[in-house]
C-alpha positions as CSV (number, residue, x, y, z in Angstrom):
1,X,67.1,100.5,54.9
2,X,68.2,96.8,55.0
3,X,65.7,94.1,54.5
4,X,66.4,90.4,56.5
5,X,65.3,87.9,54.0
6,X,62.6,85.5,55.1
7,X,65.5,82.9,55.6
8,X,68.0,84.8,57.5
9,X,65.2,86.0,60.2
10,X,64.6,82.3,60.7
11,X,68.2,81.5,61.2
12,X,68.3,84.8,63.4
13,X,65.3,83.3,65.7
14,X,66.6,79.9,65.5
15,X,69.7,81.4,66.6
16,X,68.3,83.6,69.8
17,X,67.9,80.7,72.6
18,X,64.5,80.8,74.7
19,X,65.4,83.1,77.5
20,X,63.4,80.1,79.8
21,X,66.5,77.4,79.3
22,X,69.3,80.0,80.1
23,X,68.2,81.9,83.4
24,X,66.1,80.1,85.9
25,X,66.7,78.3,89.5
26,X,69.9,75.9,89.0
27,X,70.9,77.4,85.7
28,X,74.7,78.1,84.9
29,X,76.0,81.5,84.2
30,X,79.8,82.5,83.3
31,X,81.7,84.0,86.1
32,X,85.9,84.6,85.8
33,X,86.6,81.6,83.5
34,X,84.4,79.6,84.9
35,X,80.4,79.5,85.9
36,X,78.3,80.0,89.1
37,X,74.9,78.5,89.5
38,X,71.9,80.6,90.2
39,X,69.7,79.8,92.9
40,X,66.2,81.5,94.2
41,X,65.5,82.2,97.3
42,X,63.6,85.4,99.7
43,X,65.7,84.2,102.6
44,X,68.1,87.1,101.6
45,X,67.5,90.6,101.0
46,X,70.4,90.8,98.3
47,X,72.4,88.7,95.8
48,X,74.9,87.0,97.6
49,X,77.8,84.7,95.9
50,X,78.8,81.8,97.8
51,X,81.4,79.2,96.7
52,X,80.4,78.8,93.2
53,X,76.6,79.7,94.2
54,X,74.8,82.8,93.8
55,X,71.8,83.0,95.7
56,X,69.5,86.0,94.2
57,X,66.7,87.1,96.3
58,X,63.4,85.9,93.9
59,X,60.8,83.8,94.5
60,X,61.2,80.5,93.3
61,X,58.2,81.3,91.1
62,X,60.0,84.2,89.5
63,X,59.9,84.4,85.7
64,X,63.3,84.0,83.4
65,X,63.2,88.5,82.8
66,X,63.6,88.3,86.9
67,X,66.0,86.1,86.8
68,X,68.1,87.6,84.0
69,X,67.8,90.8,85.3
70,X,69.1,89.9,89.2
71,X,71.4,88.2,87.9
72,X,72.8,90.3,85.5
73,X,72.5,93.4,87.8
74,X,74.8,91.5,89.9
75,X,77.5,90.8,87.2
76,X,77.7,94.1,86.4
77,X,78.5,95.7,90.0
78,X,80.8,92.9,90.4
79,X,82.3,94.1,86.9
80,X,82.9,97.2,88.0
81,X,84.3,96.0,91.5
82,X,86.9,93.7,89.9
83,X,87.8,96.0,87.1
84,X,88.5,98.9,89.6
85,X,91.0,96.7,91.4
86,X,92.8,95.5,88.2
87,X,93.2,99.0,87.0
88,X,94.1,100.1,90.5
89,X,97.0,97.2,90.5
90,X,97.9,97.5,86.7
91,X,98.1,100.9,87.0
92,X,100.5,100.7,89.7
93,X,102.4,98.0,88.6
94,X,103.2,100.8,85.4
95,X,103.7,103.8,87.5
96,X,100.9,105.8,86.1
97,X,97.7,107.1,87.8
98,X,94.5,105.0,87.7
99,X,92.4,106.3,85.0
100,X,88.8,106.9,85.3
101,X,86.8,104.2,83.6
102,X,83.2,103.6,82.4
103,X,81.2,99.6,81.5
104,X,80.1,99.3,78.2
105,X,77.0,97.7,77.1
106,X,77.5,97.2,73.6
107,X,77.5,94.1,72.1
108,X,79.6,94.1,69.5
109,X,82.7,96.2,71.4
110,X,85.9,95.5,72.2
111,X,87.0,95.0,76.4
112,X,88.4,98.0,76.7
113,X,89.3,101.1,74.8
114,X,90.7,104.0,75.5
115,X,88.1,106.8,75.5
116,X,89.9,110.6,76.2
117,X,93.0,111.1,77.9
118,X,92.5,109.5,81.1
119,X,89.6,107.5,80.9
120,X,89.1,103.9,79.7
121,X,85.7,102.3,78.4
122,X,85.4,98.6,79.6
123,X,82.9,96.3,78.4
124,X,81.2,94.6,81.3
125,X,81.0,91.2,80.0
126,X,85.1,90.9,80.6
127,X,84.4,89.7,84.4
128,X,82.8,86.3,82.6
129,X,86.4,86.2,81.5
130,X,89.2,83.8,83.7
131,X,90.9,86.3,85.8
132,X,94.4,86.0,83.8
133,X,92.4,87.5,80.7
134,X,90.8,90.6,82.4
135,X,94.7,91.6,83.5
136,X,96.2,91.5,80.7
137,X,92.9,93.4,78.2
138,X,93.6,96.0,81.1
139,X,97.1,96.2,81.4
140,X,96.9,96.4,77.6
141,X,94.1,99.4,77.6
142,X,96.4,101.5,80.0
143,X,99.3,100.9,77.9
144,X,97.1,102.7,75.0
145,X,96.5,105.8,77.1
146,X,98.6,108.8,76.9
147,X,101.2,109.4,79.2
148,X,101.7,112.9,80.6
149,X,105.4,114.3,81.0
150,X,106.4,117.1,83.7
151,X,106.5,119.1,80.3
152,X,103.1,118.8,79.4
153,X,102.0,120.0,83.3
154,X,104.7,123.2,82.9
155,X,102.8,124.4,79.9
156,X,99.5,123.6,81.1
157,X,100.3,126.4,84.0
158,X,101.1,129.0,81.5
């Protein structure tokens, strides 16, 4: 078992910011190359994006774990909306079938790997990517994945 020194768990606290300045009312957060500024409100029964707005339905008194957690829940179904599309169009674009694909939630991972035969493992942090980025780590990942030939389906009906 590893021990942290007494100075590199200061320099890891130091180093973890106070969850309070990141995710509150009017806060930034990144959103395809660029960011999208969280605002509370109970007006709405779901988070809604507008322009460069998302409007999450918490009270205004709602605490920065709230906050995080809306707004993060959001970023991930909108990962896994935009990444569907991109593979749908990337995997068109190369003439191969879209692959079935899983988000990640490591930290330390790369975008997208392939993970079997057919299946890709994305990291959901690639929609805070611009838009140019996420098309080209995917078009990349499905170059990775096998490609099956007609001879490959023959034997597989022996």
């Amino acid at each position: 078992m590893v021990r942290k020194t007494p100075q590199l768990a200061l320099r890891l606290d130091a180093a973890t910011p106070d969850p309070a300045l990141r995710w509150h009312d009017g806060a930034a957060m990144a959103y395809l190359g660029g960011a999208v500024s969280l605002h509370l409100g109970t007006a709405r029964k779901e988070a809604v994006l507008e322009q460069s707005m998302l409007h999450l339905p918490l009270p205004p008194e709602a605490t920065p774990r709230q906050v995080q957690d809306a707004a993060e829940a959001w970023l991930r179904r909108e990962a896994a909306r935009l990444i569907g599309e991109v593979l749908a169009r990337q995997a068109a674009r190369q003439g191969r079938p879209v692959p079935a694909f899983s988000l990640s939630f490591a930290t330390r991972a790369s975008w997208a790997v392939a993970d079997g035969p057919d299946h890709l493992r994305c990291n959901w942090r690639l929609v805070e990517q611009a838009p140019a980025v996420m098309e080209q780590v995917l078009a990349q990942a499905l170059l990775r994945l096998p490609v099956s030939s007609p001879c490959d389906d023959l034997f597989a009906l022996a």
